[in-house]
C-alpha positions in Angstrom: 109.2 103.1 95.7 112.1 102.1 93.2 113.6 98.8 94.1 117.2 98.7 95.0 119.5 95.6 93.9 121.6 93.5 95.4 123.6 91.4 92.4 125.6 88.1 93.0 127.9 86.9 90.7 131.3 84.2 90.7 131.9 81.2 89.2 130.0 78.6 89.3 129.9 75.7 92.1 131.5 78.8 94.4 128.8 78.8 96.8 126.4 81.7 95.1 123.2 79.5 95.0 123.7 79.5 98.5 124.9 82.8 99.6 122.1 84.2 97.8 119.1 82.3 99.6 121.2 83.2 103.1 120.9 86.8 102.0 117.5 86.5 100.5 116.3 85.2 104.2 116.2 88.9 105.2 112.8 90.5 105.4 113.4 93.5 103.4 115.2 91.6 100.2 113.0 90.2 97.9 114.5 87.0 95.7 113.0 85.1 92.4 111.6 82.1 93.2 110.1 79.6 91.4 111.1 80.8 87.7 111.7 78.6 84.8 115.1 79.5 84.8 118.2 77.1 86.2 118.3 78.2 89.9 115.9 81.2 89.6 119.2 83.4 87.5 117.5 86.8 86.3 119.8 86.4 83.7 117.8 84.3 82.0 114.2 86.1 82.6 114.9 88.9 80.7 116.0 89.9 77.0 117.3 93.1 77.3 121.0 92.0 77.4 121.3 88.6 75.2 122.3 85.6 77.1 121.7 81.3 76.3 123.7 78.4 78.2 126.0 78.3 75.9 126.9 81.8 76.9 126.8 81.2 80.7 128.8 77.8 80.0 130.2 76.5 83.4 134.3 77.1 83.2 134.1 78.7 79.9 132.5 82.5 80.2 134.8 84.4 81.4 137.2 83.7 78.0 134.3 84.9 76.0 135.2 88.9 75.8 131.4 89.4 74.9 130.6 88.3 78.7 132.4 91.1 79.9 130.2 94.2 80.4 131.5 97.5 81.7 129.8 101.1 81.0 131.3 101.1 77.7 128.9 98.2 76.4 126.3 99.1 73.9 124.0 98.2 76.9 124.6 101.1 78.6 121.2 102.7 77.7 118.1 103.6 79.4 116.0 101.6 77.2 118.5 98.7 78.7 117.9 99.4 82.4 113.8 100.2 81.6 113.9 96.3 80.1 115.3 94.6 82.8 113.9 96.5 85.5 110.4 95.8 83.6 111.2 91.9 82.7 112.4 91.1 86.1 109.5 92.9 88.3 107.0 89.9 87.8 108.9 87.6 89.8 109.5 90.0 93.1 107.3 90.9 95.5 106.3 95.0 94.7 106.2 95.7 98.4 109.9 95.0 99.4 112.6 97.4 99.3 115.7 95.2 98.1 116.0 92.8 95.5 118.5 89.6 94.5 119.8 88.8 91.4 121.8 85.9 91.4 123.9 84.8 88.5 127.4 83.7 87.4 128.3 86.4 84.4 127.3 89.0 86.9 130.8 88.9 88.2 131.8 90.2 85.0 129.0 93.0 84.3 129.6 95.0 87.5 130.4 97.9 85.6 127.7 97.8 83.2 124.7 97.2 85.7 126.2 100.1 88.0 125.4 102.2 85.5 122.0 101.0 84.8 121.1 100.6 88.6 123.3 103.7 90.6 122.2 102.3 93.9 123.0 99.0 93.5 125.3 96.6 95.6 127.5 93.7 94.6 128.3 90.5 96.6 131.0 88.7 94.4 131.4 85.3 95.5 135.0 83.4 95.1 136.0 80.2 96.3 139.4 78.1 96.5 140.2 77.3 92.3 140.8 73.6 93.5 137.7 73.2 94.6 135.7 74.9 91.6 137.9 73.1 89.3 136.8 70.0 90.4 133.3 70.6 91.0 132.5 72.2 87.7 134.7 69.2 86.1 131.6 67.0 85.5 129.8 70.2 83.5 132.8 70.3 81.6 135.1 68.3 78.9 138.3 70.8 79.9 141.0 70.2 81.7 141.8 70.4 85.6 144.4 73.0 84.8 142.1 74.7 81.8 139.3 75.5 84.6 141.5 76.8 87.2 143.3 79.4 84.3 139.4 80.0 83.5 139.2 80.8 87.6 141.8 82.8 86.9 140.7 84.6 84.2 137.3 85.4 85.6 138.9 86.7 88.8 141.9 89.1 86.9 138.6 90.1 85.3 136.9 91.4 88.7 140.0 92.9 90.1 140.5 94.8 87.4 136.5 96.2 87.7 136.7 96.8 91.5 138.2 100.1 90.9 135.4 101.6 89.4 132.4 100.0 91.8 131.2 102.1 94.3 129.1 99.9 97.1 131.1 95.5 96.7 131.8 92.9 99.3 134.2 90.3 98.4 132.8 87.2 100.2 134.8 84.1 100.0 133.1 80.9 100.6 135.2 79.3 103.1 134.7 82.7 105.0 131.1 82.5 104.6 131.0 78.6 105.8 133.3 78.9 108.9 131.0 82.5 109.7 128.4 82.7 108.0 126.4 85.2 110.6 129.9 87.2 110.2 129.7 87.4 106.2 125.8 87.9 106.3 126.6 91.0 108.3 129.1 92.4 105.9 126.6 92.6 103.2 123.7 94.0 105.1 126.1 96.7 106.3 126.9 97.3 102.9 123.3 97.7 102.1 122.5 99.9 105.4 120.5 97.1 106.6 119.5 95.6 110.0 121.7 92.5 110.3 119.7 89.0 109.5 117.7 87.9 112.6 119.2 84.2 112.1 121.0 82.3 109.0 118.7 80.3 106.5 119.9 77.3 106.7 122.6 75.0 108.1 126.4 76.1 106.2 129.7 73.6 106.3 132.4 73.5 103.7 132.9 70.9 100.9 136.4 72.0 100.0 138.2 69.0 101.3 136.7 66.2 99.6 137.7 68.1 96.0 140.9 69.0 97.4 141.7 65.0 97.8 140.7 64.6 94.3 142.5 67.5 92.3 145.6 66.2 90.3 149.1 67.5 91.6 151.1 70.2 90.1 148.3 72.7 89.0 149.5 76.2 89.6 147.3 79.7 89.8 147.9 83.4 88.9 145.7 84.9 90.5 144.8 83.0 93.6 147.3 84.3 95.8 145.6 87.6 95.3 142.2 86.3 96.3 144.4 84.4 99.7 144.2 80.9 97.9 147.6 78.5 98.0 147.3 75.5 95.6 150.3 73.3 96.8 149.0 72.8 99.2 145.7 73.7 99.4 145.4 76.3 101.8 143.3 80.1 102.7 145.3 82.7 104.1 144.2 86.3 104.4 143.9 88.3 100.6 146.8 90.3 99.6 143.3 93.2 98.2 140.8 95.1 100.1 137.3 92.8 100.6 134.5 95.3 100.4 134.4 99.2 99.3 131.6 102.0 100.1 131.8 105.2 98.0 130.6 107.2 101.3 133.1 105.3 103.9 136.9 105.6 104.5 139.3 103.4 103.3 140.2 102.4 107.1 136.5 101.2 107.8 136.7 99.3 104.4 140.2 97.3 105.5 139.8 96.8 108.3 135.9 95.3 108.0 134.9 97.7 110.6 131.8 98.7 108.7 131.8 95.9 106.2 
């Protein structure tokens, strides 16, 4: 049996860690656990496709143009996807179906790792810019307003890539945290899964404590797109589609009936 992939990726302090384990609770996915590497990220338990901290730097990746990975990447070899599938299989159980990969730069190397696993699926994680600025602001020396234009940057990165991904879900974390039995659903649907018998553990939002902090008068390009209002802090409904299957209609996609 050839493992299928699930792969994770957004910034970080959006809520990945988490959405990952939630996912990972289903009986037929397989997560890494217990790994060397900070919060079990495959990205750092293989050596097929170069990667340190300072590469995976908290607010700063996604202005690295190296970070961004698409199927014209001198990665796009077999020898690539033969590496990683080989580095990664010690740390997942063999008899399981599904696997999870969870780290940040995968929300820029959708492109590449599509063509390296076909059957894959992507869960990109995004969260209000406010409230990643401010988290990630301790793990960083930039500026409020530098972080969210690095927010902004990663996610006019994705939207760009989403045209040429077959099987994604777009799950935002407030979504996942007032719903999370909702969201779950989308992404086992996505996979052609039985939905998760119950969530993994208990889920509330931490939004508002970082929205009380955040200095006034920082502005976003791209969080309208993603249904994010800055002044004031607000979610709304994204001005994008949310999730896309190459063998489903548009309608089902839009309008979440299948996803």
């Amino acid at each position: 049996m050839t493992p299928r992939y699930i792969f994770v990726g957004g910034l970080h302090r959006s809520g990945t860690s988490l959405i990952a384990r939630c996912i990972a609770a289903h009986p037929a996915i397989g997560a890494i656990a217990g790994s060397p590497a900070p919060e079990d990220e495959g990205v750092y338990l293989q050596g097929a496709i170069p990667h340190t901290a300072l590469d995976g730097r908290p607010g700063a990746f996604a202005h690295d143009p190296e970070q961004h990975l698409t199927e014209r990447s001198r990665f796009n070899t077999l020898d690539t996807a033969r590496y990683l599938a080989a580095q990664w299989d010690p740390w997942f159980d063999p008899a399981l179906p599904w696997r999870i990969e969870k780290s940040p730069v995968n929300l820029l190397r959708a492109r590449l790792y599509q063509q390296l696993f076909p059957s894959c699926v992507f869960v990109f994680v995004t969260r209000h810019p406010l409230a990643v600025t401010m988290a990630t602001r301790k793990w960083s020396d930039r500026s409020a307003q530098e972080l969210v234009k690095h927010w902004d940057a990663a996610h006019g990165l994705l939207a760009a890539d989403l045209p040429y991904l077959h099987r994604w879900v777009l799950l935002r974390y407030e979504d996942f945290a007032a719903d999370p039995r909702a969201q779950l659903d989308r992404v086992t649907a996505l996979a052609e899964l039985p939905p998760v018998a119950a969530v993994a553990e208990p889920v509330a939002s931490s939004n508002a404590a970082y929205f009380d902090a955040a200095p006034s008068g920082l502005a976003s390009a791209e969080a309208a797109r993603f249904g994010y209002a800055l002044d004031p802090p607000a979610t709304t409904a994204p001005a994008m589609a949310t999730g896309h299957h190459v063998y489903r209609s548009v309608t089902e996609v839009v309008t979440g009936a299948m996803l």
